[in-house]
TIGUMAR-187470 format. One line per field, with one value per residue: y, x, z of N, C-alpha, C, O in turn; residue number from 1. Coordinates in pm, 1 decimal, always signed. Layout:
N
n.v <- [Y / ...] $
n.u <- [X / ...] $
n.w <- [Z / ...] $
ca.v <- [Y / ...] $
ca.u <- [X / ...] $
ca.w <- [Z / ...] $
c.v <- [Y / ...] $
c.u <- [X / ...] $
c.w <- [Z / ...] $
o.v <- [Y / ...] $
o.u <- [X / ...] $
o.w <- [Z / ...] $
n <- [NUM / ...] $
***
This chain:
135
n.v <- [+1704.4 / +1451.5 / +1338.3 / +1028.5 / +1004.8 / +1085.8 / +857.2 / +607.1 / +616.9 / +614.5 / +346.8 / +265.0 / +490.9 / +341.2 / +99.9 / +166.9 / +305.5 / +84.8 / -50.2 / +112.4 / +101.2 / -211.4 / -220.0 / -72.0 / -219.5 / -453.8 / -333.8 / -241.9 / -459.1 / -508.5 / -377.8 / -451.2 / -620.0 / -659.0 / -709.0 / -937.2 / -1286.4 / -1415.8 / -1278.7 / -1201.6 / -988.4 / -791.0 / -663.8 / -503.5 / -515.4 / -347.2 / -114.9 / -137.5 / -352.5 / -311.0 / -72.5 / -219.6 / -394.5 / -212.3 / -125.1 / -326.7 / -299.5 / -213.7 / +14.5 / +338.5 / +418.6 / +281.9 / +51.1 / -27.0 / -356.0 / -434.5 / -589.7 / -842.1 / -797.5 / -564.1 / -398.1 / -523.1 / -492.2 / -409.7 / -656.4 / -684.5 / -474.4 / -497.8 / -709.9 / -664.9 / -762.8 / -911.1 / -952.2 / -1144.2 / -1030.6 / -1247.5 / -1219.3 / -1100.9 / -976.7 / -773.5 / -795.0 / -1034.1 / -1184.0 / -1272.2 / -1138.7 / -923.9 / -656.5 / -281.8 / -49.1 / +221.3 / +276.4 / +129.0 / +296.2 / +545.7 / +445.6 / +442.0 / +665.8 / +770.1 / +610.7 / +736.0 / +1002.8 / +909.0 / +743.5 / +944.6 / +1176.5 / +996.5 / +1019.4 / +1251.0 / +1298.2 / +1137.1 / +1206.1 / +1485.9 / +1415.9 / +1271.1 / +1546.4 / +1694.0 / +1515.9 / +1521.2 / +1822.1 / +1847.4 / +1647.7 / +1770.1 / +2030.9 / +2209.2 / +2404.0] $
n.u <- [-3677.7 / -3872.3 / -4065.9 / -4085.0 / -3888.7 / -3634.6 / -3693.0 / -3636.5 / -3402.3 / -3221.7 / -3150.2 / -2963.0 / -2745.1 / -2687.2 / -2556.6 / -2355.9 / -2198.2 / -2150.0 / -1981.8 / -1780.1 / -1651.4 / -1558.6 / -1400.7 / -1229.4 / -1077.4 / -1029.6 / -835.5 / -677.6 / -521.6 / -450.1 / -232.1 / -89.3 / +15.1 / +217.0 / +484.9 / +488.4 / +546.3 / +441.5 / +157.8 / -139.1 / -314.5 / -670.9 / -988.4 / -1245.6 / -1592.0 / -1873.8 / -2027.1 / -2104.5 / -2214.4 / -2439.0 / -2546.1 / -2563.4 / -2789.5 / -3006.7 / -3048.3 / -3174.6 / -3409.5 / -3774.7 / -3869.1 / -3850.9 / -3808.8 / -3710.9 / -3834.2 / -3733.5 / -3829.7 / -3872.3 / -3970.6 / -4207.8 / -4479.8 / -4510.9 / -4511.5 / -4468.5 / -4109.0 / -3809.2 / -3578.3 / -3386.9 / -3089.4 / -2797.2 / -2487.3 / -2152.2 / -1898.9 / -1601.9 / -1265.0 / -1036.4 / -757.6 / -643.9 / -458.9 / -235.2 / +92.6 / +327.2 / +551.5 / +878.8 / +859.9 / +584.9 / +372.1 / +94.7 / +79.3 / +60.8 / +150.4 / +173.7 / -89.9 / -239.5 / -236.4 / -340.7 / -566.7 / -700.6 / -690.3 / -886.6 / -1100.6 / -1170.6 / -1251.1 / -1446.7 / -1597.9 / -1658.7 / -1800.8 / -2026.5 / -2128.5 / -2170.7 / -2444.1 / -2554.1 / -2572.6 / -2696.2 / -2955.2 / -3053.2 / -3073.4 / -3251.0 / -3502.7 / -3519.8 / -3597.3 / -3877.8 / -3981.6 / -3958.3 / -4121.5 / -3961.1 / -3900.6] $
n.w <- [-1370.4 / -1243.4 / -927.7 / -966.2 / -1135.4 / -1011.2 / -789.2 / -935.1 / -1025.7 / -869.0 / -812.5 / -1007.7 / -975.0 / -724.0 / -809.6 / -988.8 / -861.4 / -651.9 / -884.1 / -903.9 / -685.8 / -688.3 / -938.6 / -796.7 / -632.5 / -774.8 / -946.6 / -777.3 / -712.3 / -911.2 / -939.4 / -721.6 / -779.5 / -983.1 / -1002.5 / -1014.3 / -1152.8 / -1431.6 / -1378.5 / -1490.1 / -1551.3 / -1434.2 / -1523.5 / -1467.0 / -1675.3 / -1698.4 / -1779.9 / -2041.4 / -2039.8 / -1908.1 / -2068.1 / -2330.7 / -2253.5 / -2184.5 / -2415.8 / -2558.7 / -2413.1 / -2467.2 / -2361.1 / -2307.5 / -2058.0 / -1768.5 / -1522.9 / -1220.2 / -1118.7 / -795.5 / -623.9 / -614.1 / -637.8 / -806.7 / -1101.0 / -1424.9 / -1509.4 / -1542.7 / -1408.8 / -1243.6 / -1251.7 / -1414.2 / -1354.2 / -1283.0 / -1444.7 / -1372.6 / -1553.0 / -1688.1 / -1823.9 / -2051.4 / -2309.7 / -2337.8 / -2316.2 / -2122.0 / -2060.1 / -2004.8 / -1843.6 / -1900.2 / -1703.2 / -1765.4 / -1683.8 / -1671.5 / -1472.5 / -1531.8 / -1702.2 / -1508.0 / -1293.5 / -1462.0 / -1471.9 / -1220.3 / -1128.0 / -1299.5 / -1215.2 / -999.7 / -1002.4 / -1149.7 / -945.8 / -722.0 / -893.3 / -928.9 / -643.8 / -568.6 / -780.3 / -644.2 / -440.8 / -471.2 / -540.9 / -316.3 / -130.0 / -324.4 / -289.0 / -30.3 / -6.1 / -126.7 / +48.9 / +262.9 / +209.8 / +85.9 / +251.8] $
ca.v <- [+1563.5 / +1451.8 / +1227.5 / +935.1 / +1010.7 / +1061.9 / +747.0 / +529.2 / +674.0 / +528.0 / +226.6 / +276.9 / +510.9 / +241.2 / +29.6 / +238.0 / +291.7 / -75.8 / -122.2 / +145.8 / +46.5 / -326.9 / -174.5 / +34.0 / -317.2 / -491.8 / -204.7 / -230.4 / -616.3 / -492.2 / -299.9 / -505.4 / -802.9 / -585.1 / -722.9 / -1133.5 / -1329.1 / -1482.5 / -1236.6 / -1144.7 / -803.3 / -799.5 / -556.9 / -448.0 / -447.3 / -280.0 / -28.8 / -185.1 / -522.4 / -211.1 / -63.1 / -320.9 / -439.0 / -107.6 / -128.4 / -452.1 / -301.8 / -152.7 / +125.0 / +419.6 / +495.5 / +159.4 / +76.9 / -158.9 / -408.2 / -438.5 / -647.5 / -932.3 / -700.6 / -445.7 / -423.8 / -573.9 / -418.2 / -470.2 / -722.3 / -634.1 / -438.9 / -623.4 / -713.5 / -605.8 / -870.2 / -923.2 / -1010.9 / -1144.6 / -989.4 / -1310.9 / -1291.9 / -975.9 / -1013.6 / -696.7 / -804.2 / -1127.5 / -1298.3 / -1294.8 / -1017.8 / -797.6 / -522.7 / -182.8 / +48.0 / +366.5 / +269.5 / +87.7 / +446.3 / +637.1 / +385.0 / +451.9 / +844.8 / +759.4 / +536.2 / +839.7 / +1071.9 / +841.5 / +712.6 / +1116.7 / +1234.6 / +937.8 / +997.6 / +1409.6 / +1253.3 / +1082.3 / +1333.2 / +1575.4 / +1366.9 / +1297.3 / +1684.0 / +1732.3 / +1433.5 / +1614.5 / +1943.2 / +1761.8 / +1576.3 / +1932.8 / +2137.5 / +2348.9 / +2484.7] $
ca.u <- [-3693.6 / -4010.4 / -3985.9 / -4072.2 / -3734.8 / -3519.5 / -3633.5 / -3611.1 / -3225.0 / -3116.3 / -3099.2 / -2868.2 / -2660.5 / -2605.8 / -2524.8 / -2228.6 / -2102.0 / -2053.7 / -1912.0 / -1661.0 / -1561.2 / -1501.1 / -1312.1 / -1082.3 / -1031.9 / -985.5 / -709.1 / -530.5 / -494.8 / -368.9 / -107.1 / -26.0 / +58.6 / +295.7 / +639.4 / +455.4 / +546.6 / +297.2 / +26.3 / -257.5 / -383.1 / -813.3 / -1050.0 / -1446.5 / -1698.4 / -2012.7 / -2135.6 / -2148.7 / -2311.2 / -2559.2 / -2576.8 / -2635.2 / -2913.7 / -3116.7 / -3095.1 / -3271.1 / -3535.1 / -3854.9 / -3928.1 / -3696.9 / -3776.6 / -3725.1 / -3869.2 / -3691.2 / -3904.5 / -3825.0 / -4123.9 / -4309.2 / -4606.2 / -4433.3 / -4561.9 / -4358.3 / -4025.8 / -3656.0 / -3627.1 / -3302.2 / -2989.6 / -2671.3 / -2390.0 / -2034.9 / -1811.5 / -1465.6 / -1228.8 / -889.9 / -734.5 / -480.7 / -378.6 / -105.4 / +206.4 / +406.6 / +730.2 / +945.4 / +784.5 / +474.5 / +329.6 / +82.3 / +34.6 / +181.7 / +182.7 / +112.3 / -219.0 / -315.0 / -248.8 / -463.2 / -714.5 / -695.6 / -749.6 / -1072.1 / -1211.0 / -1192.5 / -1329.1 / -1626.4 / -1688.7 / -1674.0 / -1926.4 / -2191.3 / -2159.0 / -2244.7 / -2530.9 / -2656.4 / -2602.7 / -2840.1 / -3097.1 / -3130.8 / -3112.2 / -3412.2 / -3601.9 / -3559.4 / -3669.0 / -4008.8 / -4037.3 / -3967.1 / -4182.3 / -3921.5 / -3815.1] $
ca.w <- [-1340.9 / -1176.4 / -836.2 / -1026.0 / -1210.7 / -913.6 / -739.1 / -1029.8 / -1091.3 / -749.6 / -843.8 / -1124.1 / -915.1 / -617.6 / -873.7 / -1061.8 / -678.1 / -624.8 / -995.7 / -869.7 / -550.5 / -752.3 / -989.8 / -700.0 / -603.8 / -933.3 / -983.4 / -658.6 / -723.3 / -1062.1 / -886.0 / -601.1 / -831.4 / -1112.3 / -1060.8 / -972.1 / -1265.5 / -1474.6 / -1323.0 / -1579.8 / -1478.1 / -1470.7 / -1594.8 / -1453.1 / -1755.3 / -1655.9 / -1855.0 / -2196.7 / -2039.0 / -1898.6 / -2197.0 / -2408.2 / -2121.5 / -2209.8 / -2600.4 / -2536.0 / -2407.7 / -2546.1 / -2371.6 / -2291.4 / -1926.0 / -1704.3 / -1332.0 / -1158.3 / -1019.2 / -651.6 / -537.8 / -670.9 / -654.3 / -846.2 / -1203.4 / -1505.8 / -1591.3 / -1549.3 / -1278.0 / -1190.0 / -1303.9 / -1486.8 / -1242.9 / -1355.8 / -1467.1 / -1412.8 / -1700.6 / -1717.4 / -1942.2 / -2052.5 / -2436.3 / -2367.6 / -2191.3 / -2075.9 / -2041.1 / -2031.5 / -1729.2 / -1910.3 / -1662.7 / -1888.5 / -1568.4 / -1717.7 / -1399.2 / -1610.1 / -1742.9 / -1417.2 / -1226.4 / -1519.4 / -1489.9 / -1073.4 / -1149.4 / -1403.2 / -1178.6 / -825.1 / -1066.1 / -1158.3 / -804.3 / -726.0 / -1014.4 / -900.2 / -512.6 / -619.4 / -822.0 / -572.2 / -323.1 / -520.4 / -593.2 / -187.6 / -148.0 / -429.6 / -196.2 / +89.8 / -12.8 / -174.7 / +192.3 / +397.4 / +139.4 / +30.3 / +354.1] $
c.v <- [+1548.5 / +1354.2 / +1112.2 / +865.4 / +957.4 / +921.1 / +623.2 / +500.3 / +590.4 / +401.4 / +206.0 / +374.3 / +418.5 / +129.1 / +105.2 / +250.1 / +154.3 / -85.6 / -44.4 / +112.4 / -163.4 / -285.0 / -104.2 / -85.2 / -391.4 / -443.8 / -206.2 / -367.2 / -631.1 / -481.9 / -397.4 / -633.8 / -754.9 / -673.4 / -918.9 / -1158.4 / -1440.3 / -1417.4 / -1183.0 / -1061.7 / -835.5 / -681.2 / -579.5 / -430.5 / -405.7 / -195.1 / -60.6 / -308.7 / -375.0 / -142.3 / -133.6 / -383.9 / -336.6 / -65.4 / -241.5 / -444.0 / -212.2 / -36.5 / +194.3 / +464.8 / +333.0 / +137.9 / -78.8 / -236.6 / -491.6 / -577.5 / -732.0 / -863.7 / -578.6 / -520.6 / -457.2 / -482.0 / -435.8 / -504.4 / -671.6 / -572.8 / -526.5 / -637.1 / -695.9 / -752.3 / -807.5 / -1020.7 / -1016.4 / -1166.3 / -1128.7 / -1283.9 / -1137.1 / -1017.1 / -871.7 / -698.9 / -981.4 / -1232.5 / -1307.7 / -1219.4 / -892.6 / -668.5 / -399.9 / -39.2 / +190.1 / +365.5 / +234.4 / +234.5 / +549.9 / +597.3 / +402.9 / +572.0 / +810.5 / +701.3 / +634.9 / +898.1 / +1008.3 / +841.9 / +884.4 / +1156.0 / +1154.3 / +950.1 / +1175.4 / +1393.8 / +1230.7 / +1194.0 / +1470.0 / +1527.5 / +1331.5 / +1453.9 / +1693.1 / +1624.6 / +1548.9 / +1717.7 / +1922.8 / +1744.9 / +1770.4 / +2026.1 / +2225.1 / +2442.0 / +2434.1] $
c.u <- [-3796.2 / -3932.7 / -3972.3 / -3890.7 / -3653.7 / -3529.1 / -3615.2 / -3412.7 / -3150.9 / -3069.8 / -2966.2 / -2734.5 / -2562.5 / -2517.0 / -2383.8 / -2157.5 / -2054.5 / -1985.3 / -1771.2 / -1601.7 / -1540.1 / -1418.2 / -1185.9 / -1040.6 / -939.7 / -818.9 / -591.3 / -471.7 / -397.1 / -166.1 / +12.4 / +86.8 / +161.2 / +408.0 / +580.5 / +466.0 / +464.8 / +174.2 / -40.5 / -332.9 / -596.9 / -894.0 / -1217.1 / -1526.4 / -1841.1 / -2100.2 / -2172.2 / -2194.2 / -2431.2 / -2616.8 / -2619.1 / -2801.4 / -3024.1 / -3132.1 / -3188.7 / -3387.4 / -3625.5 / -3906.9 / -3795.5 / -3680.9 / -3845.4 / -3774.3 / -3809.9 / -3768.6 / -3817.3 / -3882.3 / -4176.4 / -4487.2 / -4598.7 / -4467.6 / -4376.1 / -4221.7 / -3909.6 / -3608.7 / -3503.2 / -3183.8 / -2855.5 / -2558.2 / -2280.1 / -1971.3 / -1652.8 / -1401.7 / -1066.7 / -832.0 / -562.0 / -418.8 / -287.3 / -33.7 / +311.1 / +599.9 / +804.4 / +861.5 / +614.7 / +334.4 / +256.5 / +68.4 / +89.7 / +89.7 / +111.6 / +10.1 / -283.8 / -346.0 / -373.0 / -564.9 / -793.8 / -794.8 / -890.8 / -1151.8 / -1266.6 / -1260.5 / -1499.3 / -1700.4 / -1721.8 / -1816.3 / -2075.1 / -2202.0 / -2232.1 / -2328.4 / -2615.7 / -2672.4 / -2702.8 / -2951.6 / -3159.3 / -3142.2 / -3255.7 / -3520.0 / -3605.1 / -3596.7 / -3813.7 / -4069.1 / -4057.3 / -4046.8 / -4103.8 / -3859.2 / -3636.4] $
c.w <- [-1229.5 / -1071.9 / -877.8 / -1043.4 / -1114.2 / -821.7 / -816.0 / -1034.7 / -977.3 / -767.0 / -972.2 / -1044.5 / -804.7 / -701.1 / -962.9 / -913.1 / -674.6 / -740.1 / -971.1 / -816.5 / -588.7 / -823.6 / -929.9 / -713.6 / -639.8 / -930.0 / -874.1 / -636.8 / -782.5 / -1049.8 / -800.8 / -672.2 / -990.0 / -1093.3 / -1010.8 / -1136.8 / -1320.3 / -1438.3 / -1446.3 / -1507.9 / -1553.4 / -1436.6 / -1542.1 / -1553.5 / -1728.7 / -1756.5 / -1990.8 / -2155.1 / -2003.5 / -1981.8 / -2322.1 / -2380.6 / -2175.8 / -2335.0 / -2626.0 / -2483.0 / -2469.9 / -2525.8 / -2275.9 / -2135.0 / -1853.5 / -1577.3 / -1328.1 / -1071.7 / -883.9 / -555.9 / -643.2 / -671.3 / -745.3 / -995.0 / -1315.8 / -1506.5 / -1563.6 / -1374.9 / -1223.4 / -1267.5 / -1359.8 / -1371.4 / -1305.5 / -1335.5 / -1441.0 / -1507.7 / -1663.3 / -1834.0 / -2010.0 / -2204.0 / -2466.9 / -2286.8 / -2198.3 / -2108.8 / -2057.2 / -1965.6 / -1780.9 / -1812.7 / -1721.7 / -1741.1 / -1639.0 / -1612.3 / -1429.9 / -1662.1 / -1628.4 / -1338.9 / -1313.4 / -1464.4 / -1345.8 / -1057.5 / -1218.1 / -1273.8 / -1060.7 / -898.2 / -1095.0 / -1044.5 / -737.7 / -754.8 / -926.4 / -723.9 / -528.9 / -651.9 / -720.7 / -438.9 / -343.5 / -487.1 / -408.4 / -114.2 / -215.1 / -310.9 / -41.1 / +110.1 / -63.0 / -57.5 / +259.9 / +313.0 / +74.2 / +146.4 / +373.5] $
o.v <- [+1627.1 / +1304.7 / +1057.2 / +771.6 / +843.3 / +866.8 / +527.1 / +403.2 / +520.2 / +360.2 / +104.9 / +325.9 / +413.2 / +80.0 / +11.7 / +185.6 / +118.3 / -151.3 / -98.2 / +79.8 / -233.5 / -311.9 / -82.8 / -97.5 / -411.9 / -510.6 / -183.4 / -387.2 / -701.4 / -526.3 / -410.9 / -699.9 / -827.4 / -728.6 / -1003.3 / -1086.8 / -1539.7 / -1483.5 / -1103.8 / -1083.8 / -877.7 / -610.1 / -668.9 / -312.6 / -492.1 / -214.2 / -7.8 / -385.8 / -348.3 / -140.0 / -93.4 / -407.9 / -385.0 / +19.1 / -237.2 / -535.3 / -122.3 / +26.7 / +147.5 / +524.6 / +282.4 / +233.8 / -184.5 / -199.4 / -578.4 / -635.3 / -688.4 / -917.6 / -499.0 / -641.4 / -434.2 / -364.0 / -558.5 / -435.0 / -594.4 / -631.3 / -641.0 / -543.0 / -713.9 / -831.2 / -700.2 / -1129.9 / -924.7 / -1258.0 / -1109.1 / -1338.7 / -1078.7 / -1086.0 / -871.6 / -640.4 / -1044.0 / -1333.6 / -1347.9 / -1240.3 / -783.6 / -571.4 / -429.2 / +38.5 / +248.0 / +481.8 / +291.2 / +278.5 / +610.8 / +669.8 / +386.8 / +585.2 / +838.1 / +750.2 / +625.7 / +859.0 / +1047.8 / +896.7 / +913.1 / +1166.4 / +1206.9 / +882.9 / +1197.2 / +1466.3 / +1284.5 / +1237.7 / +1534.4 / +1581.4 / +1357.0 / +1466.1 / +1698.5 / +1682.0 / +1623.5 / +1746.4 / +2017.0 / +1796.1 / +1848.0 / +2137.9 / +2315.0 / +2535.9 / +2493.8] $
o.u <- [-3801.3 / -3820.5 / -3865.7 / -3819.9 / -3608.0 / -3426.9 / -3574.1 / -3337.6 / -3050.6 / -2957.9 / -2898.0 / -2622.0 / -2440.2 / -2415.7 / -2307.6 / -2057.3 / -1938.1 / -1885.1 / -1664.5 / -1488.8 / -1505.5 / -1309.9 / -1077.8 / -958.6 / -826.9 / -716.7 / -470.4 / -383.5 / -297.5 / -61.2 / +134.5 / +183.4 / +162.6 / +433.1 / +664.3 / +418.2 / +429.2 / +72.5 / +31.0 / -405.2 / -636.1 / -872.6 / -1290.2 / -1562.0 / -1919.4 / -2215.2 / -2269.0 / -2217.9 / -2507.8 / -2739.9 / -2705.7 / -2893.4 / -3131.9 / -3215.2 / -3273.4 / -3469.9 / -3571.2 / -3971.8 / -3701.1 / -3583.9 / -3956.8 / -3748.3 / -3825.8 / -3782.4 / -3730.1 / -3840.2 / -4186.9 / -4588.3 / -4692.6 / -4460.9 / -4256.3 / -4256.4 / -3913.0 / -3603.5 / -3527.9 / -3173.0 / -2844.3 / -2559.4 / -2302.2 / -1987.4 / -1603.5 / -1447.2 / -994.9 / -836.6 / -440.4 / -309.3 / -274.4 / -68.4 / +381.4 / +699.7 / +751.8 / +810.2 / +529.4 / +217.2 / +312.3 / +12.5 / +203.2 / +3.5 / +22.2 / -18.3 / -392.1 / -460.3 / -465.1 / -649.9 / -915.6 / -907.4 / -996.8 / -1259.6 / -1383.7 / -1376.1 / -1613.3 / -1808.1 / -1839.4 / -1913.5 / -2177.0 / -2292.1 / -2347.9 / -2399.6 / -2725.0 / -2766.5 / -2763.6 / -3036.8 / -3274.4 / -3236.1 / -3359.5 / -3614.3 / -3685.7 / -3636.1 / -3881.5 / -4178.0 / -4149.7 / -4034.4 / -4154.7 / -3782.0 / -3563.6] $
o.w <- [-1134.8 / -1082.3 / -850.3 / -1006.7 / -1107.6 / -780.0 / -751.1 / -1043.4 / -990.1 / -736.2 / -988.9 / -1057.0 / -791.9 / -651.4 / -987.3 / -882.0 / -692.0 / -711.6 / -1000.3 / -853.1 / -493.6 / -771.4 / -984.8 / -804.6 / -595.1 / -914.4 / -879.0 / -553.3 / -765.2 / -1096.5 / -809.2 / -634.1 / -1089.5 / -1200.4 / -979.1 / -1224.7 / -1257.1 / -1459.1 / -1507.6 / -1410.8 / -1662.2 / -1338.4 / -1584.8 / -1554.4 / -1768.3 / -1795.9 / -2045.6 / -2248.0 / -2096.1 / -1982.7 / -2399.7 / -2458.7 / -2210.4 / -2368.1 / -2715.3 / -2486.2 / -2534.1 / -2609.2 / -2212.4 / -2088.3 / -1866.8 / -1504.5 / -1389.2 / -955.2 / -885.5 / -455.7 / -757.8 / -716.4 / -747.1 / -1018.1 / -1299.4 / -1502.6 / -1555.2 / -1273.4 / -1130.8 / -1375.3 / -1316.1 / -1291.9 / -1425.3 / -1242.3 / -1475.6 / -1541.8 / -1623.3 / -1916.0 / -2010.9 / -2216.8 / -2574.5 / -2190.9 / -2299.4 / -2150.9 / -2149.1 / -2013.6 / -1701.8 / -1843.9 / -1734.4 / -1792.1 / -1676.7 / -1653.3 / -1368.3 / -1691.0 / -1614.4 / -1326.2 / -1259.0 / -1412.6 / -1337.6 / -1009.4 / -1162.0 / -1239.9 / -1023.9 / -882.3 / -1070.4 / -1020.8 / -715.1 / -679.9 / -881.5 / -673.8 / -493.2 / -582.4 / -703.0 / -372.5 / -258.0 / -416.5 / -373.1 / -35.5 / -149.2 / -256.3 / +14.5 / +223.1 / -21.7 / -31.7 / +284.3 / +363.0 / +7.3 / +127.2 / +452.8] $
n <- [1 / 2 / 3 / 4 / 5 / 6 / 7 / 8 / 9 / 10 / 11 / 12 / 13 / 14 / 15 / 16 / 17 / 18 / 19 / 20 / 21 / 22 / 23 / 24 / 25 / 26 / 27 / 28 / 29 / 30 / 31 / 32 / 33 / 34 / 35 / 36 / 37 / 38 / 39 / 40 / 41 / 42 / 43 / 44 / 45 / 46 / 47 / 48 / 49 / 50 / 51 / 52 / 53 / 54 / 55 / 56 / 57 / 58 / 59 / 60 / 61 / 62 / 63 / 64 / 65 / 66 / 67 / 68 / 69 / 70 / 71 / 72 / 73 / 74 / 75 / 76 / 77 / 78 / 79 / 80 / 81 / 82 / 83 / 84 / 85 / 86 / 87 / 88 / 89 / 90 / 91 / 92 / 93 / 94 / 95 / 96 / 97 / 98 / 99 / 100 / 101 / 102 / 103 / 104 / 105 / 106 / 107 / 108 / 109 / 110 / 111 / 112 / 113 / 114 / 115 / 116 / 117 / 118 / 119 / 120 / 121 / 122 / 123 / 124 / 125 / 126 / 127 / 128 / 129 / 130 / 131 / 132 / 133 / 134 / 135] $
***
């Protein structure tokens, strides 16, 4: 991966970081609000509005334009939606929360935020060996 690459990628990394640390959020809302009756438990979509975002476009390697001086190309990244999830209900009180999926979904999400903070923690490694020459 050329530097190009790696500073292009940042932007897409900072961006999966915040969709995580919304989603911890999201999730501990989820949690907090399990035995409230009437609560509708809500859901982070990100990567399939992002995904969708980059089938839409025409060419396969994107630059985020930063700058109004900054030549054409994807002005900015998609923002993650939240979704309330209302047409399930759990239990009697109309409560869809179910505890045991919110907890998986807890574990997926550390693991993700994990994976892209390693990511990004390379890719400023590889910059800094570029900047220092290699020493």
């Amino acid at each position: 991966m050329d530097i190009i690459s790696k500073i292009s990628s940042f932007g897409y990394l900072e961006k999966g970081l915040e969709t995580a640390a919304l989603r911890q959020e999201v999730i501990a809302n989820n949690i907090a609000n399990v035995e409230t009756p009437g609560f509708k438990k809500s859901i982070v979509a990100f990567e399939n509005v992002l995904q969708a975002t980059l089938k839409k476009q025409r060419f396969s390697r994107l630059m985020l334009k930063t700058h109004d001086n900054h030549l054409p190309g994807l002005t900015r990244l998609p923002e993650p939606k939240i979704i309330t999830v209302a047409n399930t209900g759990m239990r009697n009180d109309f409560n869809n929360v179910d505890i045991d999926q919110e907890m998986a979904q807890l574990a997926k999400n550390s693991i993700y935020f994990q994976a892209l903070a390693e990511q990004l923690n390379r890719q400023f490694t590889g910059l800094k060996n570029v900047i220092s020459g290699g020493r």
